[in-house]
GUKOLPA-908547 format. One line per 4 residues: number of its first residue (from 0); their letters; for each residue x, y, z of C-alpha. Coordinates in nm, 3 decimals, m for minus. Example, Ala and Ser with C-alpha at 12.3 -4.5 7.8 and 13.67 -1.06 7.14 Angstrom:
<nodes>
0 = AS = 1.230,m0.450,0.780 ~ 1.367,m0.106,0.714
</nodes>
This chain:
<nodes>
0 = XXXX = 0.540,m1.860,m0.280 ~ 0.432,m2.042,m0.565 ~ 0.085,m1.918,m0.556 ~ 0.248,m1.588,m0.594
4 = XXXX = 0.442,m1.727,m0.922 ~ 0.125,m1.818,m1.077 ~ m0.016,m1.469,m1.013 ~ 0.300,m1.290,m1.154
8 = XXXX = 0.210,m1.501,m1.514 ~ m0.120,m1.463,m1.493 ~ m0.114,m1.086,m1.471 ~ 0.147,m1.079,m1.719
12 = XXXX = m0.071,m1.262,m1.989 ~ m0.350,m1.073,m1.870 ~ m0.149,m0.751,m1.954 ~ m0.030,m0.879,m2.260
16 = XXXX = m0.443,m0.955,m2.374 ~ m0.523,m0.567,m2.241 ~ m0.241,m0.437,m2.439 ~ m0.296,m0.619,m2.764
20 = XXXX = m0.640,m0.447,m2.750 ~ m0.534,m0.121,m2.709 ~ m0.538,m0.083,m3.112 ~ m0.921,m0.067,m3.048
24 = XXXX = m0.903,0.179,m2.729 ~ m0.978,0.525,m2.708 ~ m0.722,0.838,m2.785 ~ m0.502,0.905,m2.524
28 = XXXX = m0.596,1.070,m2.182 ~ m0.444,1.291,m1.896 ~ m0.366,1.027,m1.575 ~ m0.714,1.052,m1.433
32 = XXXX = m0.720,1.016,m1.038 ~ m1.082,1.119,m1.065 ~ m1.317,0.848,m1.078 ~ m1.475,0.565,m0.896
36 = XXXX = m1.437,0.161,m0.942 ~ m1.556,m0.179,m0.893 ~ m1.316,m0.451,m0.893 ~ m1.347,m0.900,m0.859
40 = XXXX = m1.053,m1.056,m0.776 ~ m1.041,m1.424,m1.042 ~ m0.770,m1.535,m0.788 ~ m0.750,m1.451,m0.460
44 = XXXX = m0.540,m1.697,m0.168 ~ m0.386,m1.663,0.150 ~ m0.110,m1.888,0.296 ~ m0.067,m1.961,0.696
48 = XXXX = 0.144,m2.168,0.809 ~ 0.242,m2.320,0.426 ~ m0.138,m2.422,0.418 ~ m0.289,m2.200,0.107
52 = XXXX = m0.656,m2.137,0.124 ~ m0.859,m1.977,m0.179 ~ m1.126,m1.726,m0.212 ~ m1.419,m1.712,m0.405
56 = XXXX = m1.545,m1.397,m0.290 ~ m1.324,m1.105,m0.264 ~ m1.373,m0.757,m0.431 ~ m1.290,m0.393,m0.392
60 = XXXX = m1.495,m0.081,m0.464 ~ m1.302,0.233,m0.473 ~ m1.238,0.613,m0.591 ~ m1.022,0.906,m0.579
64 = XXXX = m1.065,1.296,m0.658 ~ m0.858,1.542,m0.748 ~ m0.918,1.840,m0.525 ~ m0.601,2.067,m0.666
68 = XXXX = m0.307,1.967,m0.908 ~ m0.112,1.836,m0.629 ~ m0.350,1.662,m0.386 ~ m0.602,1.412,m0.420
72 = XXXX = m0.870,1.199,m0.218 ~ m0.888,0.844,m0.238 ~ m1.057,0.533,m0.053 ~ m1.117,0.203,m0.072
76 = XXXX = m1.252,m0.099,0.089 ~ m1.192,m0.435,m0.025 ~ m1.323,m0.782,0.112 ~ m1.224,m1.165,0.104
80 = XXXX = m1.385,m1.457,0.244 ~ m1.128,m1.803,0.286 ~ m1.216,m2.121,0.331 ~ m0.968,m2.309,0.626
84 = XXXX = m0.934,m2.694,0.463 ~ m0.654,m2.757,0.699 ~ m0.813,m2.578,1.007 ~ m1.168,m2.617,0.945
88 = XXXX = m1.430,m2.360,0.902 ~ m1.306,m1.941,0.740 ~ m1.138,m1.672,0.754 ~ m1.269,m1.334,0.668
92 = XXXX = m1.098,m1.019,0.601 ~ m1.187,m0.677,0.552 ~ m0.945,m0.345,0.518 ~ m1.107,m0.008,0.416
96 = XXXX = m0.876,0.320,0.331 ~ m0.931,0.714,0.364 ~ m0.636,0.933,0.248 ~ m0.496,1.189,0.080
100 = XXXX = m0.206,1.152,m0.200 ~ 0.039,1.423,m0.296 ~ 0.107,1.402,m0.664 ~ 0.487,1.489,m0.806
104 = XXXX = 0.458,1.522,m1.215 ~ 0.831,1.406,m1.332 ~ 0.699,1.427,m1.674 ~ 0.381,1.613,m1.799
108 = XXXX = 0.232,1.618,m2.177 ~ m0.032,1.417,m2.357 ~ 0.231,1.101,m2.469 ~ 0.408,0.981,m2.196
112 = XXXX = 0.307,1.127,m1.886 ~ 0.476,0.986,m1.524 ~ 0.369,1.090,m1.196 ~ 0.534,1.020,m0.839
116 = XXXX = 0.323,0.978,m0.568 ~ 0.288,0.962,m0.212 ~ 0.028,0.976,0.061 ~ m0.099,0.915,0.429
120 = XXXX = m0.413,0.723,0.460 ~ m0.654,0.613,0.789 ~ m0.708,0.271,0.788 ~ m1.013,0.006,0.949
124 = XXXX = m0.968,m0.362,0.913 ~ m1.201,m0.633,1.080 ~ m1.068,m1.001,1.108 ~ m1.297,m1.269,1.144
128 = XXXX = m1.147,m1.624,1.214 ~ m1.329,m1.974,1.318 ~ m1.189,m2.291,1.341 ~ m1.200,m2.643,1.531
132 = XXXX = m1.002,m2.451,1.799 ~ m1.207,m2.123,1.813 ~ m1.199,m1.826,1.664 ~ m1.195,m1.438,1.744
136 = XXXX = m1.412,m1.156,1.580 ~ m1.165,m0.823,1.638 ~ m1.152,m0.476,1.450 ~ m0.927,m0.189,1.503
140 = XXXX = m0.827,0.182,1.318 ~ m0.467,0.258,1.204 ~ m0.280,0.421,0.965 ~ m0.115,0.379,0.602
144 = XXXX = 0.154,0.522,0.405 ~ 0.161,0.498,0.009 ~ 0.405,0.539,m0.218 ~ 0.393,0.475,m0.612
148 = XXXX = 0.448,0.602,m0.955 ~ 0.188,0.570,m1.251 ~ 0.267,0.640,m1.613 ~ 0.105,0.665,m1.929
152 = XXXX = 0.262,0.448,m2.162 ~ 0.068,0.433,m2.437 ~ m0.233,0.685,m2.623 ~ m0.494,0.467,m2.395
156 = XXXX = m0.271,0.266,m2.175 ~ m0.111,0.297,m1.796 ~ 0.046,0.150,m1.566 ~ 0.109,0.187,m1.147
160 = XXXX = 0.304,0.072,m0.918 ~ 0.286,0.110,m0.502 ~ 0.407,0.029,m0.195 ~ 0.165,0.018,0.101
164 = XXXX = 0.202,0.009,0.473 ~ m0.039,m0.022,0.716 ~ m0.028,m0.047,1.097 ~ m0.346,m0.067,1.320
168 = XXXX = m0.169,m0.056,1.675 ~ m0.121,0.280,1.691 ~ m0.385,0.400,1.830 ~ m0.455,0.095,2.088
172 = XXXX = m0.099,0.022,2.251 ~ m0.270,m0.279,2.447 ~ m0.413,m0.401,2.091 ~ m0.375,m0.760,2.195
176 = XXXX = m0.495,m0.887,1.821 ~ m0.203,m0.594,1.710 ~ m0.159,m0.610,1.345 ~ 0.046,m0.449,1.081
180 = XXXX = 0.053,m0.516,0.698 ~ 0.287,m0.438,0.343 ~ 0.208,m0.481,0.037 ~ 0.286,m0.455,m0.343
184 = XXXX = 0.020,m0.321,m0.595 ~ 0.112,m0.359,m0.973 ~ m0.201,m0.204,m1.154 ~ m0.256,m0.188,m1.529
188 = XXXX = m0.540,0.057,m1.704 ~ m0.726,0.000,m2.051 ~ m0.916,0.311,m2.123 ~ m1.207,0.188,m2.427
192 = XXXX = m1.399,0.550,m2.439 ~ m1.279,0.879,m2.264 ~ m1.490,0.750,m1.952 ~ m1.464,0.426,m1.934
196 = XXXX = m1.178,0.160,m1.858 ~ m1.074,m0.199,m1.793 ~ m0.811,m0.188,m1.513 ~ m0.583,m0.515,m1.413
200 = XXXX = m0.463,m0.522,m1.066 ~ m0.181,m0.750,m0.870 ~ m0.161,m0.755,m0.487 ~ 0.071,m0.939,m0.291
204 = XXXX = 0.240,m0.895,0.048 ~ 0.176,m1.001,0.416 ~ m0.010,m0.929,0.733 ~ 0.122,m0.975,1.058
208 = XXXX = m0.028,m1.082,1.352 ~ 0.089,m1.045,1.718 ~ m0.265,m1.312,1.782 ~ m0.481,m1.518,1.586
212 = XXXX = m0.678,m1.697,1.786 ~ m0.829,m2.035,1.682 ~ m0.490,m2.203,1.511 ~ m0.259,m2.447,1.660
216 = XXXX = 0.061,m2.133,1.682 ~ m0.149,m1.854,1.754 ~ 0.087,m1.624,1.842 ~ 0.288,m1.393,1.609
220 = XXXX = 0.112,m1.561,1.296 ~ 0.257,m1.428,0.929 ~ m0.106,m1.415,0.652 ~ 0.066,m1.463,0.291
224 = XXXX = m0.201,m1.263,0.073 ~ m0.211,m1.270,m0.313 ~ m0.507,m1.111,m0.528 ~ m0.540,m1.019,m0.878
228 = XXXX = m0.841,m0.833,m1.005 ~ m1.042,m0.706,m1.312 ~ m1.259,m0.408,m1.289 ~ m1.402,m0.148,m1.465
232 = XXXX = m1.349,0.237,m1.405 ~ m1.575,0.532,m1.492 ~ m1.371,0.833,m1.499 ~ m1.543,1.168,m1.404
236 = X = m1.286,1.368,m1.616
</nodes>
């Protein structure tokens, strides 16, 4: 998906701007999974049907804590409003995340830290479509599974990668709007004091839908999703 191209070299420059800086940044930190975010994505587009549709509205809030060395709390909701050129009218999207990751240390020490990581999460979404053939208004609970790695890879500077799955039919069988979702998250971290950081985050993957009322193919429709987002992070410890 070209869309998704553009993304890809857009991170990448941004990555190279938040790494050039990190000459500046603060001295380098333990991988912090306790703190809380706020994130606004300066590209955000879906893709249905080959028809690509931008937003000009999404963001995510978020947060984690580590309760132990292993485990830690996390959440996070995130929100996107589309505009439908080729269908008339939007479509708005909403996905919110409770879980609980299990963190693997592969290797521990101040210069190069790198942590495997996986988790099971509770998940809410609420789709809200309308277009010159109608629309629908449907939420539902599921569940997620997470799996990553983050490193530190500089003094001030990490990086994470995950893998997330999410299915919200399994606790409805007769869902008729069922839905289930993967994506790719490619996040990048800037600390500039011991609290506070710039963080750089890439989402892409797919939503499926088994309904979406109000297009022309309703049935079985495939939601191309691509984000990237700048935030800032205040770390608790």
């Amino acid at each position: 998906m070209h869309n998704g191209v553009m993304k890809i070299q857009n991170f990448v420059i941004a990555l190279a701007v938040l790494s050039a800086s990190a000459v500046m940044a603060a001295d380098r930190q333990p991988l912090s999974y306790t703190f809380v975010e706020g994130e606004y994505a300066i590209d955000s587009a879906i893709e249905i049907y080959g028809n690509s549709s931008d937003s000009d509205n999404a963001w995510a809030i978020g947060g984690s804590w580590q309760i132990s060395r292993r485990f830690v709390l996390w959440g996070r909701y995130n929100s996107a409003s589309y505009d439908l050129p080729n269908f008339g009218e939007h479509f708005n999207l909403g996905l919110g995340t409770l879980g609980l990751l299990f963190r693997v240390p592969i290797r521990e020490g101040e210069s190069s830290p790198l942590d495997f990581i996986v988790g099971g999460s509770l998940e809410y979404q609420e789709t809200d479509i309308l277009t010159q053939l109608g629309g629908d208004t449907f939420s539902d609970p599921g569940v997620g599974l997470r799996l990553g790695v983050k490193a530190g890879i500089a003094r001030h500077f990490d990086v994470a990668a995950y893998l997330h799955y999410y299915d919200y039919g399994v606790f409805d069988e007769g869902f008729r709007n069922y839905l289930d979702g993967l994506f790719f998250e490619l996040g990048a971290e800037l600390a500039l004091t011991r609290r506070f950081s710039l963080t750089l985050t890439y989402l892409t993957g797919e939503l499926d839908y088994n309904q979406l009322p109000g297009l022309e193919r309703p049935e079985e429709v495939e939601v191309d999703r691509d984000e990237l987002r700048l935030g800032v992070r205040f770390n608790f410890r």
